[in-house]
C-alpha positions in Angstrom: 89.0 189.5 85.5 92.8 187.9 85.4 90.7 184.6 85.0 87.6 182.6 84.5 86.9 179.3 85.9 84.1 177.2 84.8 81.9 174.1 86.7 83.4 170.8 85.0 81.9 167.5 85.2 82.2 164.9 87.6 85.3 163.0 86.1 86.7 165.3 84.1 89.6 166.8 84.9 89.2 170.5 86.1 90.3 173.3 83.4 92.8 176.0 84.9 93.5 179.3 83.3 95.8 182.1 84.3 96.4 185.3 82.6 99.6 186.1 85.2 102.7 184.4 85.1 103.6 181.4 86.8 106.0 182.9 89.8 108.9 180.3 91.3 107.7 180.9 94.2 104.1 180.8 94.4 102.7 177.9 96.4 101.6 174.9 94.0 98.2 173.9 93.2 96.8 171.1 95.0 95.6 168.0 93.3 91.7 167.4 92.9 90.5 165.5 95.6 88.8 161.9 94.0 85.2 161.5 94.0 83.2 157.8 94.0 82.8 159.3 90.4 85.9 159.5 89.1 87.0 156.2 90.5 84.3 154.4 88.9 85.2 156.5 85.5 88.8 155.2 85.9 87.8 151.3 87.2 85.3 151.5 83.4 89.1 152.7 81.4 91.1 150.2 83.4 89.0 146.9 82.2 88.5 148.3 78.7 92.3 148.5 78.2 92.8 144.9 79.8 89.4 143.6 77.5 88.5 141.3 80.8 85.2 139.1 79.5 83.5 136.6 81.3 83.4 133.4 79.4 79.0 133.6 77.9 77.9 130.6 78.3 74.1 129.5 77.2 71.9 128.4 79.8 70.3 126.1 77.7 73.7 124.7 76.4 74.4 120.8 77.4 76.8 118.7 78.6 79.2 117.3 76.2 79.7 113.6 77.0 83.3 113.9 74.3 84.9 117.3 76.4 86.4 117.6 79.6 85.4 120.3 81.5 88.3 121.4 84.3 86.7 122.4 87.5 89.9 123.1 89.3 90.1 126.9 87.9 88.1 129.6 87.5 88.0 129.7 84.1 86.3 126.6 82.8 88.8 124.4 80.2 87.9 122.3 77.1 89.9 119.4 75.8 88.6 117.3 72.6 88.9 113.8 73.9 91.0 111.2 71.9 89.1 108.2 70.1 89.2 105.7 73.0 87.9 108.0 75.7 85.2 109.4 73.5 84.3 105.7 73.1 84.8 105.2 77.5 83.0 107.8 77.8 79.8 106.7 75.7 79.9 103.2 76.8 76.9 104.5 79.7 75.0 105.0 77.1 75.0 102.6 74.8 75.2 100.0 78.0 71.8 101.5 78.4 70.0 101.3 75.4 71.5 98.3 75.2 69.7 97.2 78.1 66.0 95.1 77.5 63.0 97.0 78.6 61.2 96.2 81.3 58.7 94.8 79.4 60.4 92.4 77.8 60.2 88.6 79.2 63.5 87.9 81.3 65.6 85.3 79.4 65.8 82.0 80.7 68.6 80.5 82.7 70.7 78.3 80.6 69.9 74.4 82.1 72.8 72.8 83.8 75.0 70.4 82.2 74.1 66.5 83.6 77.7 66.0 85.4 79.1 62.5 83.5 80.8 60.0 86.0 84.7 59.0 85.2 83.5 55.0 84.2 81.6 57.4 81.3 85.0 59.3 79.9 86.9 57.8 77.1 89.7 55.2 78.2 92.0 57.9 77.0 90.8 60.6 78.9 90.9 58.2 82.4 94.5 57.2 81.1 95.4 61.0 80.8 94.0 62.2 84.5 95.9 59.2 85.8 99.2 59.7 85.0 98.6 63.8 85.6 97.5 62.6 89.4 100.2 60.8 89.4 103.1 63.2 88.4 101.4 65.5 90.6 102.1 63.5 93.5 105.6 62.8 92.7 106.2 66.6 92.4 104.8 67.0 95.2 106.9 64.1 97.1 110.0 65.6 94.9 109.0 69.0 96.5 109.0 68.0 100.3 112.6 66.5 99.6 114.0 69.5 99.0 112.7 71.2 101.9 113.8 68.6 104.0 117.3 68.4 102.5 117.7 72.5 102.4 116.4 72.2 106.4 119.1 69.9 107.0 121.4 72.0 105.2 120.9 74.9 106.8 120.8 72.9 110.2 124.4 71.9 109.2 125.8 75.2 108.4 124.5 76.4 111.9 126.0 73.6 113.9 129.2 72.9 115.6 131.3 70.3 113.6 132.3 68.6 116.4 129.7 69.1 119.5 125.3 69.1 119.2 126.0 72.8 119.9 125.8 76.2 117.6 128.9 77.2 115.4 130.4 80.4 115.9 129.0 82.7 112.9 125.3 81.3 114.3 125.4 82.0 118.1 126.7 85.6 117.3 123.4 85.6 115.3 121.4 84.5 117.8 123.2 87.5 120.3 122.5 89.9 117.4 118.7 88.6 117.6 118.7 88.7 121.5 120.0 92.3 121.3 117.5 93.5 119.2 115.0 92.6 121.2 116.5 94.0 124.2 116.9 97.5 122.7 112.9 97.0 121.4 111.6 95.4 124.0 113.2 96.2 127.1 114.2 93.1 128.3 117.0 91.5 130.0 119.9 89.2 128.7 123.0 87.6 129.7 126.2 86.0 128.6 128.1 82.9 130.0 131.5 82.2 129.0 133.5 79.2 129.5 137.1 77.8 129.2 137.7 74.6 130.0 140.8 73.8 132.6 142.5 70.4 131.8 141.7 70.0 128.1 145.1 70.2 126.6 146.2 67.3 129.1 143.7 64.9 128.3 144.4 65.7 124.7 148.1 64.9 125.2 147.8 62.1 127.6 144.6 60.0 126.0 144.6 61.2 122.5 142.1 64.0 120.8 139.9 61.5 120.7 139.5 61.5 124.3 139.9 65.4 123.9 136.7 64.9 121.4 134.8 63.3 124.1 135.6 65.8 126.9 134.0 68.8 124.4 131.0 66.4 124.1 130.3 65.8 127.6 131.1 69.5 128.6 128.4 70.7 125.7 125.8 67.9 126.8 125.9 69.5 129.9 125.8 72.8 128.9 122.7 72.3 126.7 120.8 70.2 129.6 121.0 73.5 132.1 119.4 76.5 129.4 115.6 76.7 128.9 114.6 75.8 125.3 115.0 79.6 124.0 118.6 79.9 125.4 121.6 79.1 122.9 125.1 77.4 123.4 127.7 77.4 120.9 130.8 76.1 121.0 133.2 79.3 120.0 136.4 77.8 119.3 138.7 74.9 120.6 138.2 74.9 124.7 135.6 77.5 124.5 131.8 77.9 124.8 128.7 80.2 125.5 125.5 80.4 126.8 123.2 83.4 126.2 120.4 83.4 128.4 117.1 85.7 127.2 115.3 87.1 129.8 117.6 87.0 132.5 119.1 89.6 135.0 122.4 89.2 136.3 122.3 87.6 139.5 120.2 84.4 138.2 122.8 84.1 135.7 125.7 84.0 138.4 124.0 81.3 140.2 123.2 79.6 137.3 127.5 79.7 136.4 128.4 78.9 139.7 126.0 75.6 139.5 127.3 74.4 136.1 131.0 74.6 137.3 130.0 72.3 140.2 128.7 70.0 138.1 131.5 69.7 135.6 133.7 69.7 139.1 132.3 66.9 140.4 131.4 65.3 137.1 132.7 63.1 134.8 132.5 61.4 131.2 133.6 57.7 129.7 136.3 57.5 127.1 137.5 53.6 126.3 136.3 52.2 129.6 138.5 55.7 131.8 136.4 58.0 133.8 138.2 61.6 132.9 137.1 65.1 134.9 137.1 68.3 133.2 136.5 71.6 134.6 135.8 74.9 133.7 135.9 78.7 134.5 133.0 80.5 133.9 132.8 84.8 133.2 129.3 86.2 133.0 128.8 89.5 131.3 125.1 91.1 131.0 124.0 92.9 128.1 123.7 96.2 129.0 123.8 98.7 125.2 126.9 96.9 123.6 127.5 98.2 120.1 128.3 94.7 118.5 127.5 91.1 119.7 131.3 90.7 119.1 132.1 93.5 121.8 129.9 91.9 124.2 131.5 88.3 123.5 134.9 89.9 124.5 133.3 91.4 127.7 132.0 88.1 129.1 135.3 86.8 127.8 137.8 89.5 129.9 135.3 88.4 132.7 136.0 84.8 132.3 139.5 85.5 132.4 139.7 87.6 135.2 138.2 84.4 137.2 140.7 82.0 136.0 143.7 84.4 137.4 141.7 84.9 140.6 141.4 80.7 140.9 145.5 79.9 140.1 
């Protein structure tokens, strides 16, 4: 025979003989097909080669209160404590042997001290709490001044130099704080704006004293019309505002309209004279304005508008 083939075993790659020559064209031999034993054969190589053991570990083997052991991988991890946590970590047990056993009689409670009454203390020791009670109480006196004179200053800085009405820098806050609670909120607020007609005549025919005393009267009236969370400030020279919280627009008209009746038809005292001044009044709702200043300016152009419209 041209050639003699032989059984092989399972896993072993089959031996091929051939007395006649390999031809270019012949058709080429197909691979061995792979059996469950061959795999397994090659699986045994692989894990030699790579020398994958499971970490032995006896059964019998305990705890080690000094190592930590890492549960967070699969492979467990060993680290030799330093001095201070091998001494944390035995503190259980000695707290624990430590402890009496129960056998052993309870110890007693320690008796209370008999409390001593102050005619018993040394004249030096009543002489000490004394004056300590009584620098306590002047710090604490010394202590309530201070608040009182930092409230007063901070009243100052927020009020009008002239009229019982907010300055400038603290009515804009008071808008910045009305605005933010419209935009959280939801709710409504509105702007008054007033100029005073007459004011530079009564400054130039009584004096700015009797100027001074018009801006009173007009700011005393002002304040006497708004709800006790409304503000007025007086915003320069002739000028003032009212913002109204919680207000919609057409309340706040009526509410202008009435206060310039009033300063119409009213008037104030200044060196035994009874002087008028009026006013012209714009109203301006807040309605998303990017800066208190911008919505100032609005209720101001509005204001303006009705002081043309009345010449």
């Amino acid at each position: 025979m041209g050639s003699d083939t032989q059984p092989h075993l399972a896993g072993d790659a089959p031996a091929v003989t051939s007395a006649a020559p390999r031809s270019d064209t012949a058709t080429p031999a197909m691979p061995a097909p792979a059996t469950t034993a061959s795999m397994q054969s090659l699986l045994a190589q692989y894990f030699e080669t790579k020398h994958f053991e499971a970490p032995q570990r006896d059964a019998n083997e305990g705890f080690e209160a000094t190592r930590v052991h890492a549960l967070s991988t699969a492979r467990s991890e060993t680290r030799t404590l330093s001095p201070g946590e091998q001494i944390a970590a035995l503190l259980p047990q000695i707290e624990r042997t430590l402890q009496p056993s129960v056998s052993s009689p309870a110890p007693s409670a320690p008796a209370a001290p008999h409390s001593l009454s102050r005619e018993s203390w040394p004249l030096s020791a009543q002489s000490l709490i004394d004056s300590l009670m009584a620098e306590n109480e002047r710090l604490r006196a010394e202590v309530q001044t201070q608040k009182d004179l930092r409230h007063a200053a901070e009243a100052q800085a927020d009020s009008d130099v002239l009229t019982p009405t907010l300055n400038r820098r603290a009515f804009l806050r008071e808008m910045q704080r009305a605005m933010a609670d419209c935009r959280r909120y939801g709710e409504q607020a509105c702007l008054i704006f007033l100029d005073m007609d007459g004011f530079k005549g009564i400054n130039d025919t009584y004096g700015h004293a009797a100027g001074d005393a018009a801006l009173n009267y007009v700011a005393d009236t002002l304040k006497a019309s708004v709800r006790e969370g409304d503000s007025v400030g007086r915003i320069g020279g002739d000028e003032f505002a009212i913002l109204l919280r919680r207000a919609d627009l057409n309340s706040t008209r009526i509410k202008a309209l009435k206060l310039e009746a009033e300063l119409a038809l009213g008037t104030f005292e200044h060196k035994g004279l009874y002087l008028k001044t009026g006013g012209s009044f714009g109203v301006r709702a807040y309605a998303g304005q990017g800066s208190a200043e911008i919505w100032l300016s609005e209720a101001d152009a509005a204001m303006f508008l009705v002081k043309k419209a009345s010449r």
